[in-house]
C-alpha positions as CSV (number, residue, x, y, z in Angstrom):
1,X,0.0,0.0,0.0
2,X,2.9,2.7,1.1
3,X,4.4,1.4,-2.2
4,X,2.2,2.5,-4.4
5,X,1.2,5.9,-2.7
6,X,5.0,6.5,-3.6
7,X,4.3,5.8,-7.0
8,X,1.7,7.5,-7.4
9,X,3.3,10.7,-5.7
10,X,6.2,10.3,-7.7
11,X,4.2,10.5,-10.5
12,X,2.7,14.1,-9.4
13,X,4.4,15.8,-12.3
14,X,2.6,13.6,-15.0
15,X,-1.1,14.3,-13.4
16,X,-0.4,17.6,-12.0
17,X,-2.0,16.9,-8.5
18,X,-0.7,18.2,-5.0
19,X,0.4,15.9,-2.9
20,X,-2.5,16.3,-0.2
21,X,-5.1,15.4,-3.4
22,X,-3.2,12.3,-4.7
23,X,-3.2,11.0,-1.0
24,X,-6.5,11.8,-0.3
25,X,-7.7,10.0,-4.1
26,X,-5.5,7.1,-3.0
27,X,-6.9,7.0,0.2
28,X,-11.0,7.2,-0.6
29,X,-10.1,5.0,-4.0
30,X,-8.8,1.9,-1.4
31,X,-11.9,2.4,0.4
32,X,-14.5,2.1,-2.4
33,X,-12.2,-0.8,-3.7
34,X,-12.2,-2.8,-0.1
35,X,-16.5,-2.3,-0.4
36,X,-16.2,-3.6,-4.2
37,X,-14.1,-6.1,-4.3
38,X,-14.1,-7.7,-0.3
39,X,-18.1,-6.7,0.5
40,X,-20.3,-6.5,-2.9
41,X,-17.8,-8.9,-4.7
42,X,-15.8,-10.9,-2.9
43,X,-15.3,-13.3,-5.6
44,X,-13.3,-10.7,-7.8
45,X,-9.6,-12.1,-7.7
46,X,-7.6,-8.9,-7.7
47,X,-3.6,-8.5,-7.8
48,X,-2.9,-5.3,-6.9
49,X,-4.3,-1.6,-7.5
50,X,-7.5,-1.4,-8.8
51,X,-10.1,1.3,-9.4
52,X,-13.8,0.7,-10.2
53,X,-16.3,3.6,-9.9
54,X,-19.4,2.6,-8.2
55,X,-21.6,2.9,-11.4
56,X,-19.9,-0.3,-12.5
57,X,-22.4,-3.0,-12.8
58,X,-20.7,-6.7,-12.9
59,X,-22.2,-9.8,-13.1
60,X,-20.5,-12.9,-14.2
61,X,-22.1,-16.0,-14.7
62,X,-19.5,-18.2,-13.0
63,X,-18.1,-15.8,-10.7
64,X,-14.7,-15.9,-12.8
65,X,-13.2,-12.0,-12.9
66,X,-9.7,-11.7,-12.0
67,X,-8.0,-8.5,-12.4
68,X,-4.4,-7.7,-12.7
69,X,-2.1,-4.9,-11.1
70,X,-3.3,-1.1,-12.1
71,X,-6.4,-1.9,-13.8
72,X,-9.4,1.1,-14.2
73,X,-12.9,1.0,-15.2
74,X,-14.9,4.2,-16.2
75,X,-18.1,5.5,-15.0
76,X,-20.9,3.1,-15.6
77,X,-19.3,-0.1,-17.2
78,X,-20.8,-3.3,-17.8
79,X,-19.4,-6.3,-17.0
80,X,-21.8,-9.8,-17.8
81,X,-19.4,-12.3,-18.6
82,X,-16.7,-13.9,-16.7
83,X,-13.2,-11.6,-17.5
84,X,-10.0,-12.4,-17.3
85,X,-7.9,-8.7,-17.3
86,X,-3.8,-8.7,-17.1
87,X,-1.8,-5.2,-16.0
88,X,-1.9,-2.2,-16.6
89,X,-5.4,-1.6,-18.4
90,X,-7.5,1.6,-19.1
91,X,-11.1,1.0,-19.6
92,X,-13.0,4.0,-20.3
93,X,-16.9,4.9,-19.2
94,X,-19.5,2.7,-20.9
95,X,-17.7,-0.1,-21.9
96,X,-19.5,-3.3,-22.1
97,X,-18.2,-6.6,-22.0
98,X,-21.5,-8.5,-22.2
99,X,-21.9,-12.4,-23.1
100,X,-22.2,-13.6,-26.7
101,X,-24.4,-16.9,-26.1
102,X,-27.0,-16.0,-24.1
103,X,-30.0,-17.7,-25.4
104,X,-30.0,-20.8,-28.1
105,X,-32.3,-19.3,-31.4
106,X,-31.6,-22.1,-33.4
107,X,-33.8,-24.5,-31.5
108,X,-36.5,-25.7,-33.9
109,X,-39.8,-26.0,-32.1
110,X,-39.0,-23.4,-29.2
111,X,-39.3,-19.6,-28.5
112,X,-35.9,-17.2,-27.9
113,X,-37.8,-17.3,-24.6
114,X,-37.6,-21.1,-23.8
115,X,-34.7,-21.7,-25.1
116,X,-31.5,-23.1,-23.5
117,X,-28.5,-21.1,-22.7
118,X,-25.2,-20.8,-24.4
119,X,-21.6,-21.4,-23.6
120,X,-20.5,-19.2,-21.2
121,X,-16.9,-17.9,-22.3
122,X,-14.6,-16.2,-20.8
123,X,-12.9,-12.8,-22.2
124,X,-9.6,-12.1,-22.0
125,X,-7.7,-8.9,-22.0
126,X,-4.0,-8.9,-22.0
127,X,-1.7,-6.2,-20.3
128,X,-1.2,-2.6,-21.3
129,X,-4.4,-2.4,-23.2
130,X,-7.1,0.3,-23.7
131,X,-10.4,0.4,-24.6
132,X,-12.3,3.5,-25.3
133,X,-15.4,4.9,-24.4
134,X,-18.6,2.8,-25.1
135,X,-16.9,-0.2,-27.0
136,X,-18.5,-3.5,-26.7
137,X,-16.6,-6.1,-26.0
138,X,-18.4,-9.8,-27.1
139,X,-17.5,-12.9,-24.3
140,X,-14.8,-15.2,-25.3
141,X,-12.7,-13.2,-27.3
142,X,-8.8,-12.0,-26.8
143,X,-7.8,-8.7,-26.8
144,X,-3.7,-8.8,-27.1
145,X,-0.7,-7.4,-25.2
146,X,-0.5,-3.3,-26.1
147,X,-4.0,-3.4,-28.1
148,X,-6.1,-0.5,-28.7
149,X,-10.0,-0.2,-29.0
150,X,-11.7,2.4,-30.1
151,X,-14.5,4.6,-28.4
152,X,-17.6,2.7,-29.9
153,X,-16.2,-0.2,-31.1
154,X,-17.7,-3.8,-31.5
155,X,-15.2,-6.1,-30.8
156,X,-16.5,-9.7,-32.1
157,X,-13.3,-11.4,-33.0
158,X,-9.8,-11.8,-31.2
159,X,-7.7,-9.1,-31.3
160,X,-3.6,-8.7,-32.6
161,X,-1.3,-7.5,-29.9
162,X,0.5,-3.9,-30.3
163,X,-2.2,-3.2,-33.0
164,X,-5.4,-0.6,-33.1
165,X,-8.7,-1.7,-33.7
166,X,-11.9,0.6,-34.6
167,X,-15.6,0.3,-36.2
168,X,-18.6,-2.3,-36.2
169,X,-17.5,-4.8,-36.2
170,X,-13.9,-4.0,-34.9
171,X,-11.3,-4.2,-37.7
172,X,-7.5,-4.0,-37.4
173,X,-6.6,0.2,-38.1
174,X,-2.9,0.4,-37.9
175,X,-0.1,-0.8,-35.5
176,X,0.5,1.2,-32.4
177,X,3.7,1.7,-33.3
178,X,5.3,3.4,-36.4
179,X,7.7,1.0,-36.9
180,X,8.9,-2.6,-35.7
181,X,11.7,-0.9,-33.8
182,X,9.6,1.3,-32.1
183,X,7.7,-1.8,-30.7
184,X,11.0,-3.5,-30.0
185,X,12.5,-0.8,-27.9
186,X,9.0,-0.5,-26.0
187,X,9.4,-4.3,-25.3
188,X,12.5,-3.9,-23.8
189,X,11.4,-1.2,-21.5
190,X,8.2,-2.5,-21.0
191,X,8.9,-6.3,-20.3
192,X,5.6,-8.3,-19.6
């Protein structure tokens, strides 16, 4: 905890905060994450510093969400599938990771209504990622190492690490990088 109040401090420059703020944010951010994640939902596995607004709604049908180190959620997320997130993630407000197989239509003989469930898969998002505000994230796909998603994307299909992904449905834009050494040097100082 003292840890990464230092980082965060030491940080001041790149958020310009006073010290007394950051401290105070760190402070009443613990205490909305201890209701969160020990009182509301203790099944959430959680590996370090996490920050979840309390507009988040999660449900997951298996109680599977783990959550790596320094992972944010926006204002009023959706989470309705079981998520698996790595380090180091920005989600911005609205996103929605909601479950792809909810209902059988193919059923001949029986309404939407009384028909059975689907698979429920789990989605995975790797480390340093970010998805923008009000993308829709579909259960059971990947979203790769150092990926980008755009504000209002549809994300139906596993995504390429280091790349950037926009549109309905989501379709590869452009590396996040210029060029492969660009990447390369960012893997060496970023080492996953």
């Amino acid at each position: 905890m003292i840890n990464e109040l230092k980082e965060i401090i030491s940080h001041n420059t790149i958020v310009n905060s006073s010290k007394p703020v950051l401290i105070a944010r760190y402070f009443m951010n613990s205490f909305r994450s201890f209701i969160l994640l020990k009182l509301k939902y203790p099944w959430i596995k959680s590996s370090g510093f996490v920050r979840i607004p309390f507009s988040t709604k999660i449900w997951s049908p298996n109680k599977r969400i783990t959550l790596g180190n320094k992972v944010q959620f926006g204002q009023n997320c959706i989470v309705q599938c079981d998520l698996e997130i790595g380090n180091e993630v920005l989600i911005a407000g609205n996103v929605s990771f909601i479950g792809r197989n909810d209902h059988n239509y193919t059923i001949i003989g029986f309404s939407i209504w009384n028909s059975s469930r689907g698979a429920n898969l789990v989605t995975k998002i790797g480390n340093d990622c970010w998805i923008g505000h009000g993308a829709i994230v579909l259960a059971g796909v990947s979203i790769g190492d150092g990926s980008i998603i755009a504000a209002g994307s549809v994300v139906t299909t596993d995504i390429d690490p280091y790349y950037i992904y926009a549109g309905v449905p989501a379709k590869k834009i452009k590396p996040r990088f210029a060029t492969e050494s660009d990447l390369k040097k960012h893997l060496e100082l970023y080492p996953q």
